[in-house]
Structures are given as C-alpha cells and as structure tokens.
N, C-alpha and C positions, 0 to 999 in steps of 0.2 A: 551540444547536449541540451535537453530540454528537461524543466521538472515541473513534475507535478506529484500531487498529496493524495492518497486514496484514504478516507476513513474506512475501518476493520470491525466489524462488529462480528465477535465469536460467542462460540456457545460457551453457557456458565462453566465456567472457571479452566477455560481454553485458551486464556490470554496471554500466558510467557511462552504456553506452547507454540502458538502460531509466531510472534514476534520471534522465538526463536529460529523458527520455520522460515520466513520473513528473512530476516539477516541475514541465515547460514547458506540458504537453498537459490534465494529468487534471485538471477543478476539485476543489476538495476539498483535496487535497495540502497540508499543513502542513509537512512537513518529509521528506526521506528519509534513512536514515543508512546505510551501509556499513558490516558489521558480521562478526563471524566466527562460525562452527560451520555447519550443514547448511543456511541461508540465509546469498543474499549482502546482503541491501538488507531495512530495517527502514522501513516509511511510516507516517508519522502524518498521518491523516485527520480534518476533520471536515467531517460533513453537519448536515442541518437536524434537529431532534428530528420523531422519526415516518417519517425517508424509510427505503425499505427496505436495509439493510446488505448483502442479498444480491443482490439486483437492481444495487447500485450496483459493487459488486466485480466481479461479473458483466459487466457492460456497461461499467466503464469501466477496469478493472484487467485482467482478461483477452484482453481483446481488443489488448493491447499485445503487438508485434510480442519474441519472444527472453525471454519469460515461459515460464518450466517447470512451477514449479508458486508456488502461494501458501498461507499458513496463516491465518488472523484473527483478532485477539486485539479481543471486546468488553468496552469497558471499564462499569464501575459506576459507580465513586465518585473523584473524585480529595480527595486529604487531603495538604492545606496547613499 
C-alpha cells in the first residue's frame, strides 16, 4: 500500500460535509483532518502499489459533491 495526502479546499462552510463524504464513501480514505490556511481538510490516503494516483483522485476525490479545488502531496519515504 502506498500513501499519499491530497489538500481539500470546499466551498464556505462545506467542510464536515465533505470530510464526512471523505470517510464514509471514498475507499482508500485513512484519515481526514481539519486544518487551517488556504485548505480546509487535509486526507491521508492509501492505495495498492502501482494504481494510478491520478485516476484515483480524479474519479473518486473529485467527483464529490462541495469540493472547490484539491492539491496532492506524493509521498517517498516514510522515516521512523
């Protein structure tokens, strides 16, 4: 499994709604967090090694209803 973080920025005051959205609906969804500066909602994802990150955002991040825009952070390495 692979993770990476998309930043969520919704429309005014769309933000437990999507993060519920987020949780309940999207597979993948590890965590969502509510968070401050120019996004409202930080998601930690993970998919299978090899699926596509762009496809997957695309079809199952965007397509959510009160999503403005999103940013995606791919990760490398995690150091424990």
């Amino acid at each position: 499994m692979h993770p990476f973080f998309i930043f969520v920025k919704c429309e005014l005051g769309k933000a437990y709604d999507v993060a519920a959205a987020l949780v309940e609906e999207v597979e993948g969804v590890s965590e969502v967090y509510s968070i401050s500066g120019p996004f409202e909602l930080l998601v930690k994802v993970y998919i299978d090694d090899g699926q596509d990150i762009g496809r997957y955002v695309n079809e199952y991040i965007h397509k959510l209803p009160h999503i403005k825009d999103t940013q995606t952070i791919i990760t490398f390495n995690a150091f424990t």
